[in-house]
C-alpha positions as a Markdown table, in Angstrom:
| # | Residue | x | y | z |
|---|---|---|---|---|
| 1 | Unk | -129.4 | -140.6 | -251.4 |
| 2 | Unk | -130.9 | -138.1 | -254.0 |
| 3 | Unk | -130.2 | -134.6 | -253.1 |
| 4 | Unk | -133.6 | -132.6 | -252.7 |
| 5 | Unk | -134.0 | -130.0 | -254.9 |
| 6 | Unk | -137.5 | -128.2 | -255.9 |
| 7 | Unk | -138.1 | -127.9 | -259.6 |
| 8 | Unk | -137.8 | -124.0 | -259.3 |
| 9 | Unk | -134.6 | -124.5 | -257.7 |
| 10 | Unk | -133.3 | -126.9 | -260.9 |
| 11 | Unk | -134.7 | -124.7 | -263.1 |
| 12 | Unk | -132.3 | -122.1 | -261.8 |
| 13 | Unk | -129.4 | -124.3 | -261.5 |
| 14 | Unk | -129.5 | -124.7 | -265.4 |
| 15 | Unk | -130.0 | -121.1 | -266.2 |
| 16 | Unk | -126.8 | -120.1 | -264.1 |
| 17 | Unk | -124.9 | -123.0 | -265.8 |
| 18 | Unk | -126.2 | -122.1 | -269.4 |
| 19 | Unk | -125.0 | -118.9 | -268.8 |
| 20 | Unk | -122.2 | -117.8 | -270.6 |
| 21 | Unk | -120.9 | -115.3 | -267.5 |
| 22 | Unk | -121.4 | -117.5 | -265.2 |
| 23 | Unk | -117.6 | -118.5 | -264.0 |
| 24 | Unk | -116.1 | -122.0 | -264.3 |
| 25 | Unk | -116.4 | -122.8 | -260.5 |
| 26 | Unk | -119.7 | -121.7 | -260.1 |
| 27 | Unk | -120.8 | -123.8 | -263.1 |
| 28 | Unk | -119.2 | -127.0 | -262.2 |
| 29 | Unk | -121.1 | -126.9 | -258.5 |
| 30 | Unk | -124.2 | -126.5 | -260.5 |
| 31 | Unk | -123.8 | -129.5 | -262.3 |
| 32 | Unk | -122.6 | -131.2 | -259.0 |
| 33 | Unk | -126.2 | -130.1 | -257.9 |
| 34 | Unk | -127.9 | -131.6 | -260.4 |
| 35 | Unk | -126.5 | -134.6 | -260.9 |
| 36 | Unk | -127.0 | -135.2 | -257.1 |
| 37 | Unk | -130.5 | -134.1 | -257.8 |
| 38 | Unk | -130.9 | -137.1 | -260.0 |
| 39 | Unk | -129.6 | -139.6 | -257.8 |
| 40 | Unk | -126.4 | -140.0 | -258.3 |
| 41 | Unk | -123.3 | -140.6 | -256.0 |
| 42 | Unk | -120.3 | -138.9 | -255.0 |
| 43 | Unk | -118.0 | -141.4 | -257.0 |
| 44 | Unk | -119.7 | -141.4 | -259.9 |
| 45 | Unk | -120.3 | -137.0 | -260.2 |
| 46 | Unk | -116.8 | -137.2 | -259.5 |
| 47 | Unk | -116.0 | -139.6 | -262.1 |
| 48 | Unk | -117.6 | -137.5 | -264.8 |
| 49 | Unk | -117.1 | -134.4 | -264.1 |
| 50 | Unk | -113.2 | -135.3 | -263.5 |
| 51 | Unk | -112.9 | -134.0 | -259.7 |
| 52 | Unk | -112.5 | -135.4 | -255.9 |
| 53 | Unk | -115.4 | -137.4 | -254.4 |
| 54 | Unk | -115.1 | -135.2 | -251.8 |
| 55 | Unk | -115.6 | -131.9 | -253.9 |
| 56 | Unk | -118.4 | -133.7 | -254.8 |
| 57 | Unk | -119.5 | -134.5 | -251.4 |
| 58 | Unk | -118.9 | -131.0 | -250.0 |
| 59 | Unk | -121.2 | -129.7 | -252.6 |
| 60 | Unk | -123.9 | -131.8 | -252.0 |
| 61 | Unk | -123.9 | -131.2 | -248.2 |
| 62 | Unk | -123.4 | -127.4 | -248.6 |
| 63 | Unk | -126.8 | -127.1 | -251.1 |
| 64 | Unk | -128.5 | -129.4 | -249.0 |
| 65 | Unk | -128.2 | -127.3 | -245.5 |
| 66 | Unk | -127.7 | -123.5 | -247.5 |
| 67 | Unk | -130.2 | -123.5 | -250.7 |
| 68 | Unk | -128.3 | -123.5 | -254.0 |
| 69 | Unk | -127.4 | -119.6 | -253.3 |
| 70 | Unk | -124.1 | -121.0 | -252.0 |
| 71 | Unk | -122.8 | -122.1 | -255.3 |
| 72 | Unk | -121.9 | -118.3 | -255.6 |
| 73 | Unk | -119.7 | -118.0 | -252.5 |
| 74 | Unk | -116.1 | -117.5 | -253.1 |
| 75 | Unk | -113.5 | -117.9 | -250.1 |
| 76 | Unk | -111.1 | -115.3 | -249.4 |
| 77 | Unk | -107.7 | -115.8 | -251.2 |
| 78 | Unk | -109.6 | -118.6 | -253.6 |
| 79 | Unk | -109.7 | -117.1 | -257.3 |
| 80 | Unk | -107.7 | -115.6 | -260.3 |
| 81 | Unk | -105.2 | -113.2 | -258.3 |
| 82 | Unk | -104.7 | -109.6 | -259.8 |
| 83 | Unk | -101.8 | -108.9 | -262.0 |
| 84 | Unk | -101.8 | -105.0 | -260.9 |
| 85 | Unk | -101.5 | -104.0 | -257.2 |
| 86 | Unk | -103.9 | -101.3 | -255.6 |
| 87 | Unk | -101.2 | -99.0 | -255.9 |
| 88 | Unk | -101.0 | -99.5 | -259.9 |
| 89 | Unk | -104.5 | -99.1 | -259.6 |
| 90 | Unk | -104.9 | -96.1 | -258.3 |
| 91 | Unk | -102.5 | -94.7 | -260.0 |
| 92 | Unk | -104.5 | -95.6 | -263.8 |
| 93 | Unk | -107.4 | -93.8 | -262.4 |
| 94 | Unk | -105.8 | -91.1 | -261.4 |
| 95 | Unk | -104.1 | -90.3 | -264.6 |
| 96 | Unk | -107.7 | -90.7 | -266.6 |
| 97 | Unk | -109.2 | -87.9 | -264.0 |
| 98 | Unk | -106.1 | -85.8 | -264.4 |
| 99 | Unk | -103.9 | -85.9 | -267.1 |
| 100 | Unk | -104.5 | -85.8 | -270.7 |
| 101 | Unk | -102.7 | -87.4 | -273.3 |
| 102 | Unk | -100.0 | -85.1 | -275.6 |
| 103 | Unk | -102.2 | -82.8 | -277.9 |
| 104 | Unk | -105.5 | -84.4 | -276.9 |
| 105 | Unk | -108.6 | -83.6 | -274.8 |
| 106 | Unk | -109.2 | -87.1 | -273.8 |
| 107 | Unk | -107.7 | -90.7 | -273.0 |
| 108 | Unk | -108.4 | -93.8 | -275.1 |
| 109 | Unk | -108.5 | -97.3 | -274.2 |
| 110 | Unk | -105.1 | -98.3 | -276.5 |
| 111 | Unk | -103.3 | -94.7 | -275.6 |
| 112 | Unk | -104.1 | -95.1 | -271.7 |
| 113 | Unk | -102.5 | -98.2 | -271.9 |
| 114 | Unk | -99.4 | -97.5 | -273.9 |
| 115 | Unk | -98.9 | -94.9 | -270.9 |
| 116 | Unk | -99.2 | -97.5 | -267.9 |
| 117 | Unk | -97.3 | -99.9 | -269.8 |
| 118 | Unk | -100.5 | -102.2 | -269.3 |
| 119 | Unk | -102.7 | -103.9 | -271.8 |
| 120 | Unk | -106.1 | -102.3 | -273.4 |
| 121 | Unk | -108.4 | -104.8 | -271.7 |
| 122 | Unk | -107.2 | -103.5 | -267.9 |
| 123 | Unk | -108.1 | -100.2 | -268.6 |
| 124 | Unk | -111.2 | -101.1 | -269.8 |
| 125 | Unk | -112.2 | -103.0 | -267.3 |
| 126 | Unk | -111.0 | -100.7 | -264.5 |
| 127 | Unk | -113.0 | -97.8 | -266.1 |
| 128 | Unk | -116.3 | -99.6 | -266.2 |
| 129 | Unk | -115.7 | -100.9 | -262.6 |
| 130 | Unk | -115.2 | -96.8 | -262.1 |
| 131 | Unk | -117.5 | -95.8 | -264.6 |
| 132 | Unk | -115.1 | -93.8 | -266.2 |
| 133 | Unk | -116.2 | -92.9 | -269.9 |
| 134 | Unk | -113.6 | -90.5 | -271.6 |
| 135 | Unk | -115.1 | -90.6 | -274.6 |
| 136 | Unk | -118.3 | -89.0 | -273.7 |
| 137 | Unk | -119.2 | -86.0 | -272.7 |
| 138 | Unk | -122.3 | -83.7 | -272.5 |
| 139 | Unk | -124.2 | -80.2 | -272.2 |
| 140 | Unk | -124.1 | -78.6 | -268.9 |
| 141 | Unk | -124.3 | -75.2 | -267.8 |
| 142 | Unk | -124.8 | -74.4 | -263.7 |
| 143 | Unk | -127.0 | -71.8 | -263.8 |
| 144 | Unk | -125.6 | -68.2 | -261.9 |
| 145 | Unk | -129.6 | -66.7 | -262.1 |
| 146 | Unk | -129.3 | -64.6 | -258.4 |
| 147 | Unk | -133.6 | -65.7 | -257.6 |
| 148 | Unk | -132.4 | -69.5 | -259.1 |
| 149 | Unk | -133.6 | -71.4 | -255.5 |
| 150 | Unk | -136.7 | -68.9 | -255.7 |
| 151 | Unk | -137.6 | -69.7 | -259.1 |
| 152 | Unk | -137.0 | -73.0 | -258.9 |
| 153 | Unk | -138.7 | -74.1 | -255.7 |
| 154 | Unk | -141.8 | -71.9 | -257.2 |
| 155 | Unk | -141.9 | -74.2 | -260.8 |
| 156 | Unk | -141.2 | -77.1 | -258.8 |
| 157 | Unk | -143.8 | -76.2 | -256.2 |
| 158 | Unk | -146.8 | -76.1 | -258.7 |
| 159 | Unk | -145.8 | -79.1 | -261.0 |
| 160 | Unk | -149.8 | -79.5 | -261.8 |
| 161 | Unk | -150.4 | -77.4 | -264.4 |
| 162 | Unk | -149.5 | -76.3 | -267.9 |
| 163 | Unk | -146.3 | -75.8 | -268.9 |
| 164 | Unk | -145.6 | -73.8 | -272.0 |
| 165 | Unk | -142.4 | -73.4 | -274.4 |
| 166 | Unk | -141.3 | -73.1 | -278.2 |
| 167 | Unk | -138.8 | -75.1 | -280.1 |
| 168 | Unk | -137.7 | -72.8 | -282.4 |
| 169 | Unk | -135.9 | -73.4 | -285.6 |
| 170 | Unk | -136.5 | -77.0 | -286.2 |
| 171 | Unk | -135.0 | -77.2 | -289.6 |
| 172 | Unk | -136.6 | -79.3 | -292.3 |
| 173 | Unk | -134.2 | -81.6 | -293.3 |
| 174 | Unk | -133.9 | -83.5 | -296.7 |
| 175 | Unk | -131.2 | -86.2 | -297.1 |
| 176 | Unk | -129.0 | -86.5 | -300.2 |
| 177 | Unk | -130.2 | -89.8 | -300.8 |
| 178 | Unk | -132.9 | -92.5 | -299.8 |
| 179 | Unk | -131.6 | -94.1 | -296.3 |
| 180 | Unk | -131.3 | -98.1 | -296.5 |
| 181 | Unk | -134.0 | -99.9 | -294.5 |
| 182 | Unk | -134.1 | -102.2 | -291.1 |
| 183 | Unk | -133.1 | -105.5 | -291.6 |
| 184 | Unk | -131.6 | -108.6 | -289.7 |
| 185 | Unk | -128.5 | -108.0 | -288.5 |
| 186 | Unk | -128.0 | -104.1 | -290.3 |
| 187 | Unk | -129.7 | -101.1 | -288.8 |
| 188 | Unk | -131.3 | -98.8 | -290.9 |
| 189 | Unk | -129.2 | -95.8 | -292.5 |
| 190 | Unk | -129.0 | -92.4 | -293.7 |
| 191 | Unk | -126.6 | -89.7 | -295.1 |
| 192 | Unk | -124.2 | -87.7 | -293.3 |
| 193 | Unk | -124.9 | -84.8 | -295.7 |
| 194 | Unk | -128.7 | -82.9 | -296.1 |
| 195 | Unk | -130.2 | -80.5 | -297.8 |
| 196 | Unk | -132.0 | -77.9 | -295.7 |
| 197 | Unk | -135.8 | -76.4 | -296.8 |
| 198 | Unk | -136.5 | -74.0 | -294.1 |
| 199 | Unk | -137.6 | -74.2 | -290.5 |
| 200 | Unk | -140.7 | -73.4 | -288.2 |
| 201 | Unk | -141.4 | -73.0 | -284.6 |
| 202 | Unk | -143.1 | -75.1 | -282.7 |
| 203 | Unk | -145.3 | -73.8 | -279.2 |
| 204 | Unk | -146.3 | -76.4 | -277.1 |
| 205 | Unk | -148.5 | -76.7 | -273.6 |
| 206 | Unk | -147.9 | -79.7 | -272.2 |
| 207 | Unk | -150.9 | -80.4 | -269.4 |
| 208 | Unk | -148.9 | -82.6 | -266.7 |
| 209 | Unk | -152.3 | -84.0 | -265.3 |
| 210 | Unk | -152.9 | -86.0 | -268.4 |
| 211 | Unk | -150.0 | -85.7 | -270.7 |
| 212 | Unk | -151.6 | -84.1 | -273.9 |
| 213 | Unk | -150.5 | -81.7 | -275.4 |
| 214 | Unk | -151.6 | -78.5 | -277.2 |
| 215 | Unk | -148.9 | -77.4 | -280.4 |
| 216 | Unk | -148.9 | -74.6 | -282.7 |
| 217 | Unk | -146.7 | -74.6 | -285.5 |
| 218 | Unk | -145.7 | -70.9 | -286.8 |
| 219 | Unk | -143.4 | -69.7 | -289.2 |
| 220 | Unk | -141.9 | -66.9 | -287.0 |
| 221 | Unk | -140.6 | -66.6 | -282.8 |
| 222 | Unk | -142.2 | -63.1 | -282.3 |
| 223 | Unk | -144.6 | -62.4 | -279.4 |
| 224 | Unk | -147.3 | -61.9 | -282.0 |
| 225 | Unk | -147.0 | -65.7 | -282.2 |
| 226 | Unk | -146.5 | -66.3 | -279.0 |
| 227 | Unk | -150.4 | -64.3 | -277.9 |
| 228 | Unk | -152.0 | -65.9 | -280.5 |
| 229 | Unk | -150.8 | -69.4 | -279.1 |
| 230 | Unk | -152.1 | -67.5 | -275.6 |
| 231 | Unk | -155.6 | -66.8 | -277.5 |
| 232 | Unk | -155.6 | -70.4 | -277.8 |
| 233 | Unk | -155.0 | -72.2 | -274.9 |
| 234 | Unk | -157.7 | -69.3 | -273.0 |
| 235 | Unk | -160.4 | -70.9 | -275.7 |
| 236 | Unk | -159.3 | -74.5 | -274.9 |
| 237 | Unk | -159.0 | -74.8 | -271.7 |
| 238 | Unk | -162.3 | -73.3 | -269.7 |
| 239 | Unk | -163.2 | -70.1 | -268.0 |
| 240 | Unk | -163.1 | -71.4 | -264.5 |
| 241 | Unk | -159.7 | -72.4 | -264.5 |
| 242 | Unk | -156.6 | -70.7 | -263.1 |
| 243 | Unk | -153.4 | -71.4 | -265.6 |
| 244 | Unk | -150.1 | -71.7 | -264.4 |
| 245 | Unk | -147.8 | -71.1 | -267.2 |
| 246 | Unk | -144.1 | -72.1 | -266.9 |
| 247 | Unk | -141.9 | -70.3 | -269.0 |
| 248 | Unk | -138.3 | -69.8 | -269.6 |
| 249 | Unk | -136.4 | -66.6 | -269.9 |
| 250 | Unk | -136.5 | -65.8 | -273.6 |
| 251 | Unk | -137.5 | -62.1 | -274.4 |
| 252 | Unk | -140.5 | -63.3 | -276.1 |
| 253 | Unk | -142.2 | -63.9 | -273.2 |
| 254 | Unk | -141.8 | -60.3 | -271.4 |
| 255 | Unk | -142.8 | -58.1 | -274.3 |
| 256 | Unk | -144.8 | -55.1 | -273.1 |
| 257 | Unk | -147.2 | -56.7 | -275.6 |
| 258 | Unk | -147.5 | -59.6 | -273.6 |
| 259 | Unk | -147.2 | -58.2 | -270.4 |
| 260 | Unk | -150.4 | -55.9 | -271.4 |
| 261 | Unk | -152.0 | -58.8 | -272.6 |
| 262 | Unk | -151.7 | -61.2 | -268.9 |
| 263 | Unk | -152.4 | -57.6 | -267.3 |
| 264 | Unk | -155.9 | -58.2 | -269.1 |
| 265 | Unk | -156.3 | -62.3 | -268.4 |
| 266 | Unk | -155.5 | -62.4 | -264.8 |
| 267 | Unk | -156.5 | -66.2 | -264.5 |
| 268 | Unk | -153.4 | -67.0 | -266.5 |
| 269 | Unk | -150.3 | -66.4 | -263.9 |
| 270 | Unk | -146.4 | -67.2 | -265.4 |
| 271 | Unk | -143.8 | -68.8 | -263.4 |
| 272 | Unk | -140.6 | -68.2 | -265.0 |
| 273 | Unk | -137.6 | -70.8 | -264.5 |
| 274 | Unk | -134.0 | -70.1 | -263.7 |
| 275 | Unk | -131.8 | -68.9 | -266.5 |
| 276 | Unk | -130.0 | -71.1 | -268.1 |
| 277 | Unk | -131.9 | -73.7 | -266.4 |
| 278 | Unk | -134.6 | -75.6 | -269.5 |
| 279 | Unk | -134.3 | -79.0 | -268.1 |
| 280 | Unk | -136.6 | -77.5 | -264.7 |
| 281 | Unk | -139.4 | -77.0 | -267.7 |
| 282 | Unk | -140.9 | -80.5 | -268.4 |
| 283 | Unk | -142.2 | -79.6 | -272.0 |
| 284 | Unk | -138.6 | -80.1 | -272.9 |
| 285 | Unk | -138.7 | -83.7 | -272.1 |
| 286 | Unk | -141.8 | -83.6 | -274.2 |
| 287 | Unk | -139.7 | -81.6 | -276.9 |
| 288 | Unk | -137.0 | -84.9 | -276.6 |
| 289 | Unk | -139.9 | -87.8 | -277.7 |
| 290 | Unk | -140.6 | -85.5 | -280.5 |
| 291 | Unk | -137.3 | -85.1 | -282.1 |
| 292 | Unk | -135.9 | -89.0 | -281.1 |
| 293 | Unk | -139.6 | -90.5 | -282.8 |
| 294 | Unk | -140.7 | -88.0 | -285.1 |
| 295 | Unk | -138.1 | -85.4 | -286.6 |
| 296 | Unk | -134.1 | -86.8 | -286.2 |
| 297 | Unk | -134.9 | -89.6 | -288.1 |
| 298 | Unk | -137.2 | -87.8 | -290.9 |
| 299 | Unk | -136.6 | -86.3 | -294.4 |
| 300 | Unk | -138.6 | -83.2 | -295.2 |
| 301 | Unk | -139.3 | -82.0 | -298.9 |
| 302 | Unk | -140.6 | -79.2 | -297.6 |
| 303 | Unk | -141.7 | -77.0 | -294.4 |
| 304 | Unk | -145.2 | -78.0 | -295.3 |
| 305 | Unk | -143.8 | -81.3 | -295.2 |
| 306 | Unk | -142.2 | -81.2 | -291.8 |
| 307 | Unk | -145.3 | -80.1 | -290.3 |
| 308 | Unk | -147.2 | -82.3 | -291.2 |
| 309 | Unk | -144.9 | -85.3 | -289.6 |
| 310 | Unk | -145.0 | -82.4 | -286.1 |
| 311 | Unk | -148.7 | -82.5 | -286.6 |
| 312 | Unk | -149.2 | -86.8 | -286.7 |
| 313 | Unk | -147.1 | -87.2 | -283.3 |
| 314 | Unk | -149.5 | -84.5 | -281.9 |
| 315 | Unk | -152.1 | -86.5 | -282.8 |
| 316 | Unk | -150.6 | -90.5 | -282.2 |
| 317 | Unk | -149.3 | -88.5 | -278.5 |
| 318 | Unk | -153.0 | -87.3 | -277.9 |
| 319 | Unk | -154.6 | -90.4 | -278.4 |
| 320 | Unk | -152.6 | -92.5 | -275.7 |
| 321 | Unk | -150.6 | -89.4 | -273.7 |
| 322 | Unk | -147.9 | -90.4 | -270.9 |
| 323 | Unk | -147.8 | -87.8 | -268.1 |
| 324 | Unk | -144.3 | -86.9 | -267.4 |
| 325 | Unk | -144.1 | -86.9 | -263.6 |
| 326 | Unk | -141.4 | -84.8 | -261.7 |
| 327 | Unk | -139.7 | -87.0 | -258.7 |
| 328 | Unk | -136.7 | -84.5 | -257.9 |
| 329 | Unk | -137.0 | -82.6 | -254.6 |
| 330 | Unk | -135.7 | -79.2 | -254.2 |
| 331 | Unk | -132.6 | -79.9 | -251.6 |
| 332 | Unk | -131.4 | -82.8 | -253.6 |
| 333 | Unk | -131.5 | -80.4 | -256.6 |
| 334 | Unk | -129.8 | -78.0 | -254.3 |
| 335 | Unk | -127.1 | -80.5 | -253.0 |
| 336 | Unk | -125.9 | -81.0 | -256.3 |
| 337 | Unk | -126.1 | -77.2 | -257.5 |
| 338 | Unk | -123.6 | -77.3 | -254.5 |
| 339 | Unk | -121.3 | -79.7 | -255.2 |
| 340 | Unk | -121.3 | -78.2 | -259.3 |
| 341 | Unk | -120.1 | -75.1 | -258.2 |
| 342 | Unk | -117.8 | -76.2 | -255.8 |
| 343 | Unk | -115.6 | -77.7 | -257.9 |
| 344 | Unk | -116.2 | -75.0 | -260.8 |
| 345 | Unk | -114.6 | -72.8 | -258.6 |
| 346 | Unk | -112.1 | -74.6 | -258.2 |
| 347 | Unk | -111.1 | -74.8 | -261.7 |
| 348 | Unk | -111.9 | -70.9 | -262.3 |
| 349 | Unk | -112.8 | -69.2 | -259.0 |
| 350 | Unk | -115.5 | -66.5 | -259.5 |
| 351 | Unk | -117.2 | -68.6 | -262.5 |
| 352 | Unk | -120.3 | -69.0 | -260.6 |
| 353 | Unk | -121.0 | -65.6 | -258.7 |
| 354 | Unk | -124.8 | -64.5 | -259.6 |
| 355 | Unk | -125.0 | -62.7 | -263.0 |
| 356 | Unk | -125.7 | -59.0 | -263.3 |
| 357 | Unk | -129.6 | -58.6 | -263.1 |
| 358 | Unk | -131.0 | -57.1 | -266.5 |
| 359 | Unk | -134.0 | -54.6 | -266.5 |
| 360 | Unk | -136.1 | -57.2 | -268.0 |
| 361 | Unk | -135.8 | -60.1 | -265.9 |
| 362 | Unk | -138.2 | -61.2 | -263.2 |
């Protein structure tokens, strides 16, 4: 009697079999599945696929009565067994969190294992089951600003509205010779080495309703730029509107020139984020697309030149903006603030205590 199988359910039979992580056993009670699904019986699936009739039976019944979701199910004790205990384990892990190789800052894959006395392929399979990456690191700096959970539930609080920064210094970069283009099977390339032309500074106002973005390209990072990008946005945006500017802490932004200046346009009110703290200000992640699609990858003759290139993604961005929307809440931000300094302290107690306030800051 044919085994009963819909066509969605053969269709995923042959997908798991075709696959090439799909493991041995698995595969060969798919193809017990459908071969039963085709009529066939138990002597002859056992015949050619070289196994028991009654493997062949048991698989049959089993798909029948529990859906072909049971071809995944391995028993307890059934299965490659593991060379290394728990104990050896633990202890590989261990020595990647807290040791570090002779003269080195971090473990490799071949020097781990020449340590445990195990091969390179179980210490690379432990550390992604661990998610253990030695080789990587990245930028962090907890911030030790005394008003941080005040600043940062206020910025969080009014995610609605503008927010304003500058990317200074983006250097206009010309490489030493003509990168080689995209092709089947090669990425594209460029020089290790440049030749630089200058730089420029770039204010943005990102609008977090819509996603555009107003930029300003200057050649200088003086507040004299920084109020004539103000003169700006209070002619683009209109009268009636209240703007919430978030800004970070860079002295810039707190000139007496400037201050005079708000003093005079009360409907623009700043919201100033925690030092050392520029991933709270979304115009960064703005600042990201910018550099990954329009300026790592670019060779610039010329200031002019670079521009230019900063001026088309305003435009492209304008035409089909993506609001950037914020989904962290303020206690999970909190929770992990707390778990960051914990163990800084740890390491060097007194790392983290609040900063001395300057005259300047808010």
């Amino acid at each position: 009697m044919a085994l009963s199988l819909s066509a969605q359910d053969q269709k995923q039979l042959g997908v798991w079999l075709r696959a090439s992580s799909t493991p041995q056993q698995v595969a060969l009670r798919c193809r017990v599945a459908l071969s039963a699904a085709l009529g066939r019986q138990d002597l002859e699936i056992a015949a050619e696929l070289k196994v028991n009739r009654h493997t062949a039976a048991l698989w049959r019944k089993r798909v029948a009565g529990e859906g072909i979701g049971c071809v995944w199910e391995i028993a307890p004790g059934r299965g490659r067994k593991a060379q290394y205990d728990q104990t050896k384990r633990d202890a590989i892990i261990e020595a990647t969190l807290e040791t570090r190789p002779k003269g080195m800052t971090q473990w490799s894959c071949r020097l781990m294992a020449k340590a445990q006395r195990v091969s390179k392929n179980t210490i690379s399979r432990l550390w992604e089951l661990h998610n253990l990456k030695p080789h990587l690191d990245r930028t962090f700096k907890l911030s030790r600003d005394p008003k941080f959970l005040e600043k940062l539930t206020d910025v969080v609080g009014l995610y609605l509205n503008p927010c304003v920064d500058e990317k200074s210094q983006i250097q206009a970069l010309d490489r030493t010779q003509p990168g080689l283009p995209l092709k089947k099977g090669r990425c594209g390339t460029m020089t290790h080495d440049y030749k630089r032309n200058g730089t420029t500074t770039l204010f943005a106002a990102l609008n977090l309703l819509d996603g555009k973005v107003i930029g300003q390209c200057v050649p200088r990072h003086r507040h004299q730029e920084f109020l004539k990008f103000l003169r700006r946005l209070d002619r683009e945006f209109p009268r009636e509107l209240t703007l919430h500017l978030v800004l970070d802490n860079y002295g810039t932004h707190k000139t007496p020139e400037v201050q005079r200046w708000l003093s005079a346009h009360p409907r623009f009110v700043t919201h100033f984020i925690p030092t050392s703290s520029s991933w709270v200000n979304l115009v960064e992640r703005w600042f990201r697309e910018l550099t990954q699609k329009a300026v790592r990858r670019g060779a610039f003759v010329s200031v002019a030149d670079l521009i230019q290139a900063i001026e088309a993604f305003l435009v492209a961005w304008n035409e089909e903006p993506k609001p950037f929307v914020w989904t962290a809440k303020v206690e999970e931000i909190m929770e992990k603030i707390a778990r960051a300094r914990a163990k800084l302290e740890a390491i060097k107690p007194g790392c983290t205590q609040p900063m001395r306030r300057r005259k300047n800051e808010e």
